[in-house]
C-alpha positions, 0 to 999 in steps of 0.5 A: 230825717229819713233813714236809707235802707234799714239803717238807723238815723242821724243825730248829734252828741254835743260834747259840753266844754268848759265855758269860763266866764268871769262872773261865774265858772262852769265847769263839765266835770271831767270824764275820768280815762277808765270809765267806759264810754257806755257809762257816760251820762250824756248830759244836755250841753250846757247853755252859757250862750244863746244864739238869736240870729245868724246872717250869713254871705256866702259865695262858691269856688266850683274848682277847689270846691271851697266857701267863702263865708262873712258871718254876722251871729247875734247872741246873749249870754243865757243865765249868767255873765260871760266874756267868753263864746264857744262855737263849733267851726268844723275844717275852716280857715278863719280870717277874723273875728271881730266884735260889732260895736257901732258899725266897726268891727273891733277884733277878738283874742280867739284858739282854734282848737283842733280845727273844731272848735272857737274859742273867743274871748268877748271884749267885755263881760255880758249878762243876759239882757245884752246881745251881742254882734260877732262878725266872722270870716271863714273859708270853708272847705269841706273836701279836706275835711276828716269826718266819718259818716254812719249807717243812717248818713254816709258823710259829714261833711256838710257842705257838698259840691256835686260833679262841680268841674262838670266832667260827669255829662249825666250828673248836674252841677249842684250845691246842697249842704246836710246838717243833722246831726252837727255837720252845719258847723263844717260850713258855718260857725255856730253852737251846734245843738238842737236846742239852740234856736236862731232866726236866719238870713242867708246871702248866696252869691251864685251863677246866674244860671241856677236856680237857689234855695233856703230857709224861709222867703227869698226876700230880694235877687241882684243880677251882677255884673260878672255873671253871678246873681246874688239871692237873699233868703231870710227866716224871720223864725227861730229854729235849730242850727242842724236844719239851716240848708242851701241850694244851688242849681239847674232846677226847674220850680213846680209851684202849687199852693196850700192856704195862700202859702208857696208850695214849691217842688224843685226837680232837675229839668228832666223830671219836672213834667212829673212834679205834680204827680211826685209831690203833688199829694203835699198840700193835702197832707199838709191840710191833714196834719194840720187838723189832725193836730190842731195845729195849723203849719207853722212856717211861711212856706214849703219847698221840698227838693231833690238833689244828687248823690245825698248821703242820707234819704231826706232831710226835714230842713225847716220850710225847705225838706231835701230829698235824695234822687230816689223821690224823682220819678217818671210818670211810668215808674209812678205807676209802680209806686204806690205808697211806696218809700218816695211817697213815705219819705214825703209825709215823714219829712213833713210832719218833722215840720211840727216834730224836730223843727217847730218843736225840737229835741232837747239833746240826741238822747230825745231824739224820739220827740223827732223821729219816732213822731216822724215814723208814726206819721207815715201810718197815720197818713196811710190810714187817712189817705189809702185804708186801715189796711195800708196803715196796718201794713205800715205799723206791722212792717215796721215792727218786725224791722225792729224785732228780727234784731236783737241788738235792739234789746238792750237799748231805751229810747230814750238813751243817755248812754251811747257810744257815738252820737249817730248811735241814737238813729236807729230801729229803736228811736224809728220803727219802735218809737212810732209803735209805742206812740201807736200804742198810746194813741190806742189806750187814750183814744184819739181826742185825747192822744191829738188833744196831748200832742197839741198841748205839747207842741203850743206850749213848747212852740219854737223851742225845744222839747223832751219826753217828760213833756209829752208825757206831762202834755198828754196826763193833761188831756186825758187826766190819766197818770202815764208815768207807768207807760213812759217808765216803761217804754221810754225809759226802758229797753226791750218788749214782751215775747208773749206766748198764747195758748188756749182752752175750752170747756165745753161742761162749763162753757168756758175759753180759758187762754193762757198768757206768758211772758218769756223775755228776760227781766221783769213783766211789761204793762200791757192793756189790750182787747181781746175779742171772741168770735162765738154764735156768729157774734164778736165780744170784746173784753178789755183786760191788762196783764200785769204779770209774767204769766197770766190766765183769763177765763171768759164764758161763752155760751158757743165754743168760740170760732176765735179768740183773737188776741189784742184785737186792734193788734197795737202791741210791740210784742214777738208774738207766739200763738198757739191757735189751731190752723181752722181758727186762722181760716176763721181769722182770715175771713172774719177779723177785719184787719191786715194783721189778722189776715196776714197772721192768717196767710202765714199760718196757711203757707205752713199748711198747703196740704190742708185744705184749710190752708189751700182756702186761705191761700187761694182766697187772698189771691183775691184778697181786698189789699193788693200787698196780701195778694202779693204774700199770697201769690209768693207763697204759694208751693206751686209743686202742690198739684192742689195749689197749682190747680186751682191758683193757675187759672186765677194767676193768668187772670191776675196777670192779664187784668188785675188794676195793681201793676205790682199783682200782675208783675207778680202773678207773671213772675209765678207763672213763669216760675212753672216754665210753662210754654203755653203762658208764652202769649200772657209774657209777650204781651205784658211786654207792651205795658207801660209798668216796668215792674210788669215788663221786668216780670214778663222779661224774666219769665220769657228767659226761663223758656227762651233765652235767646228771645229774651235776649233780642227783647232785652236789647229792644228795651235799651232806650228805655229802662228803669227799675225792676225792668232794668233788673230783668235786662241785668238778669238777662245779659249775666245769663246769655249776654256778653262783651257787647252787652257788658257797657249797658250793664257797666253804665246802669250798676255805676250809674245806680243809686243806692238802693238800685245798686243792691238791687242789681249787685248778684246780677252785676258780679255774674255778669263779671264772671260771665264776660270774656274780655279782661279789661270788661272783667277787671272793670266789673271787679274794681267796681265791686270793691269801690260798692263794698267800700263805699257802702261798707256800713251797710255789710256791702263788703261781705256781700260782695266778697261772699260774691267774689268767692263765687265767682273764683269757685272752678267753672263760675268764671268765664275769664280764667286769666291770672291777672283777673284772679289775681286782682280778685285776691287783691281786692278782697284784701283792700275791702276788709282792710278798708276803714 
């Protein structure tokens, strides 16, 4: 799954219950009242017994919104003789339950426990060379279930019906279900643990106007006589109950093909001209992760789908990924794009095809043999497809995500201790895990990390994996001992803090550099490369540090230009380099990566009265990678008469003719920063592209000059709006607008979906304070609560009452009824007593 937002991802904590057998009792130890929930052991559920296939005949009441299911699910028991079987069964009604014997249905004594869970007495003993059929009848009913979501996934539920009564004319009527973390069990009886593995069949019956998905090939269609058709999708492959999936309705099917296999892109009609450019790099990845691992895509097909109001980002749902509306992109906002999060989230959903559902991990606590492999794939595809610079980009992100929050100390990646079992999808199981397989991959090299990975994919193909495994399949492939690194890294917390210092002695002609750990606890393993740049040549040395602190002396015939540190800049480490700035102007212009050259620039923001900043400043304007163009135009101090002299000629180029829409956006958004009415022309005309991004910019910097034009502009631009364009028009109404314009600002914050809603928030609440008409306002208000309550997970709550606060402060608000005020009190309290 990918995450929305920051937030951590998804995954379930099955807690094993006692399965009595008549052969053999297994019993969980009880978990004593005063343990603390941090030192439980999370063990991996015990397996009395194993799913083998589930059919499954499921038909839809749009108006209650409720399921209608008849199962038929195959198992035998794993190890030891059973009479009993457990299965999870979230919120249903269940109206039988029956063993199959001959073609009959012979009813089984069954407690429903807590609405949750089955427990069923067999009508006889079973060892492990018996399957058995138990036929169930259930009513699902998803909407009157209680379940809470997490910051990686919002709802649990399982089973969602989307605008069903279809009251909503700009939303269609849609069917999809989520199943990670154990949320399948909330639509169909079964073991919800991902090292359960079951072939499938799945019966939907459904207005014959929509269109229907699942796992594997639909294998027939039936026209009823009633209005419904009957579709029929069967997965003749095992794999885990929590990437079962179902969907119905109004989409158009965009077919493309990889190696004779359907390829399908299911989109609402609207979007459907642009499918091939959404999706269409997947057959290439799919060729790419194919041989990059050495291991052809296992399943019979892929279909990737998008759907409204999904509660996560995506979801890796075996052969049938599901996305969340933000992959859905016109062929103007494509243009913006880039290799951007939609276009992420399609490489990290495919490559959990391999990682999560081919190869599944065995329990939550090794969710990292999911997601972690899953994050890492976004790099590896951006080094493949757009340059080590993109992939640089990728894996430094990433770890500053990670390191900006110290929570994340505390926490192993691989976590037999946790509290909830959505706690295991976070910064740690994503951003750290895939720095510490990029790390690995560094230190074996590539044939031998993607010789490891293949090994450990073969040898546990359509069962379930953990991280001893990996580290077992990878000692294989390079013959070296790796228990150090997955001590270490998996079975550890935290990183390095590394500060560097240096010294040169030029009687002896000798770099000294001094290395020291300052975290907390003991050293960190770390091998990595050092280069130095001396006499117009690079010499590197390989070298580890094993200790706290360390001292490396190196000789060199030059005073070196640069002594650059982990030179293929791969640690997970919160660096402090105490290199003088004329070695950062070296760095940037010499050392090949992105991290060198960023490194660089950030040294240069700190020193823009230097004339070695100003040159490394100046120079990433032009920089090869258009995001170090983007650091470079927002750093620059444009008070700086040196700066501004000599980066406004450049920037007026960069918003005229560079080819990246985000550097023009940019560069406009800088200079209309300076208010400078002779950039007027450059802002008007930028106003005739096809990019919103650089439309949104030049809106923005035509207020700063002439609110009432931008104003009249902001009107022209109604029709057709959408992303950082939309953003500037918000921005503009909350400055000038008012009553007239307040349904388009109301229309476009409720209608926004997640991400796009915090984007427009500040612009939102000020335009509530601005507007001067009280049910405008109060609408504005009661808006704002439902955003900090739904997204409160997200610290949408103190966000938006921080806003609140502002808008009560003495000449922030326009409308000064008491009514108003009174409602904003009101409903700040409602927000902080929400659950």
């Amino acid at each position: 799954m990918k995450k929305n937002l920051s937030a951590g991802l998804l995954c379930s904590l099955f807690v094993a219950v006692a399965a009595l057998n008549t052969a053999q009792a297994q019993i969980e130890p009880p978990i004593p009242h005063n343990v603390p929930v941090m030192d439980i052991y999370r063990a991996t559920p015990a397996r009395v017994n194993d799913l083998i296939n589930t059919k499954l005949d499921v038909r839809f009441d749009y108006q209650k919104c409720f399921m209608y299911g008849k199962e038929w699910v195959t198992l035998k028991p794993h190890f030891y003789p059973t009479d009993t079987l457990r299965l999870d069964a979230k919120g249903m009604d269940i109206h039988n339950i029956s063993i199959v014997q001959n073609g009959k249905n012979i009813p089984l004594k069954y407690v429903y426990q807590d609405s949750l869970s089955l427990a069923i007495r067999l009508d006889r003993v079973y060892h492990n060379n018996e399957n058995y059929t138990v036929y169930i009848s259930y009513t699902s009913k998803p909407n009157l279930l209680k379940v809470h979501g997490s910051a990686a996934i919002n709802d649990a539920k399982g089973l969602y019906f989307i605008n069903p009564d279809g009251k909503d004319p700009d939303k269609p009527i849609q069917i999809w279900t989520q199943g990670e973390t154990e949320s399948s069990s909330a639509w169909f009886p079964t073991i919800d643990q991902p090292q359960q593995k079951t072939t499938d069949e799945i019966t939907m019956t459904v207005p014959a106007k929509y269109v229907t998905l699942s796992n594997g090939k639909l294998t027939t269609q039936k026209i009823n006589g009633d209005g419904t058709r009957t579709d029929t999708w069967k997965m003749d492959l095992p794999h885990s109950p929590y990437l079962f999936m179902m969907a119905v309705g109004d989409f158009k099917i965009y077919h493309d093909k990889w190696r004779g296999k359907d390829v399908d892109y299911y989109l609402e009609p609207k979007y459907a001209p642009y499918a091939k450019q959404i999706f269409g790099m997947t057959p290439e990845l799919m060729e790419f992760y194919s041989k990059t691992l050495g291991v052809d895509y296992p399943w019979n097909k892929y279909a990737q789908i998008v759907v409204r109001d999904y509660v996560s980002g995506a979801m890796e749902n075996t052969t049938a990924t599901l996305h969340g509306e933000q992959v859905q992109l016109t062929d103007r906002q494509l243009l913006d794009a880039y290799y951007n999060d939609s276009r992420v989230d399609i490489a990290h959903e495919l490559f959990h095809q391999w990682f999560g559902d081919y190869v599944t991990c065995e329990n939550w606590t090794n969710i990292t043999m999911n997601e972690s492999f899953a994050d890492f794939s976004e790099m590896l595809w951006a080094e493949h497809k757009y340059g080590k610079d993109e992939a640089g980009y990728q894996n430094y992100v990433d770890m500053n995500e990670y390191l900006q929050d110290p929570a994340n100390q505390s926490k192993d990646l691989v976590r037999f201790h946790y509290n909830d079992k959505e706690d295991v999808f976070d910064l740690v199981s994503y951003q750290k895990g895939g720095r510490i397989l990029n790390m690995l991959r560094t230190y074996l090299g590539d044939a031998a990390f993607f010789k490891g990975l293949k090994i450990y994919l073969t040898t546990n193909a359509f069962k379930a994996g953990e991280a001893q495994q990996l580290r077992l399949a990878l000692e294989e492939a390079s013959g070296l001992d790796l228990n150090w690194y997955f001590n270490q890294w998996y079975y550890g917390a935290g990183n390095p803090n590394l500060s560097i210092s240096y010294k040169w002695d030029n009687a002896s002609k000798t770099e000294t550099i001094y290395l020291q750990q300052t975290q907390d606890g003991k050293p960190f393993i770390l091998p990595f490369a050092i280069d130095i740049y001396a006499g117009g040549k690079k010499v590197r040395h390989n070298v580890w540090m094993q200790d706290k602190a360390d001292t490396l002396t190196f000789n060199s015939e030059f005073k070196p230009d640069l002594v650059n540190v982990d030179g293929d800049k791969v640690l997970l480490v919160k660096k402090t380099d105490d290199k003088p700035l004329d070695q950062f102007v070296f760095q940037y212009f010499n050392a090949p990566l992105y991290v060198d050259r960023t490194e660089a620039i950030t040294a240069a923001t700190k020193h823009q009265d230097d004339k070695g900043g100003q040159k490394i400043l100046i120079s990433a304007l032009h920089d090869k990678y258009y995001r170090l163009q983007l650091k470079a135009i927002k750093a620059l101090d444009m008070k700086n008469d040196a700066i501004r002299n000599a980066a406004m000629p450049i920037l007026a180029s960069l918003a005229q003719t560079d080819p990246n829409t985000l550097v023009r956006a940019a560069a406009i958004a800088a200079l209309g920063d300076l208010k400078a009415s002779g950039n007027m022309d450059i802002f008007t005309a930028a106003l005739s592209s096809r990019s919103y991004a650089i439309q949104g910019a030049a809106l923005t910097a035509i207020s700063k000059l002439d609110s009432a034009k931008a104003l009249t502009l902001a009107k022209s631009f109604e029709a057709d709006n959408m992303d950082d364009l939309t953003t500037a028009m918000v921005g503009v109404y909350a400055t000038s607008g008012n009553a007239a314009e307040w349904p388009f600002v109301f229309k476009q914050f409720h209608e926004a979906h997640i991400q796009m809603k915090f984007n427009l928030v500040r612009e939102f609440a000020a335009m509530t304070a601005r507007v001067d008409n009280s049910a405008d306002a109060q609408q504005g208000i009661l808006e704002l609560k439902a955003t900090a309550i739904q997204y409160k997970m997200y610290g949408a709550d103190q966000f938006i009452i921080g806003l609140f606060n502002n808008i009560i402060k003495p000449g922030r608000i326009a409308l000064h009824d008491d009514a108003s005020v009174k409602l904003i009190d009101t409903t700040i309290q409602e927000i902080q007593a929400a659950k």
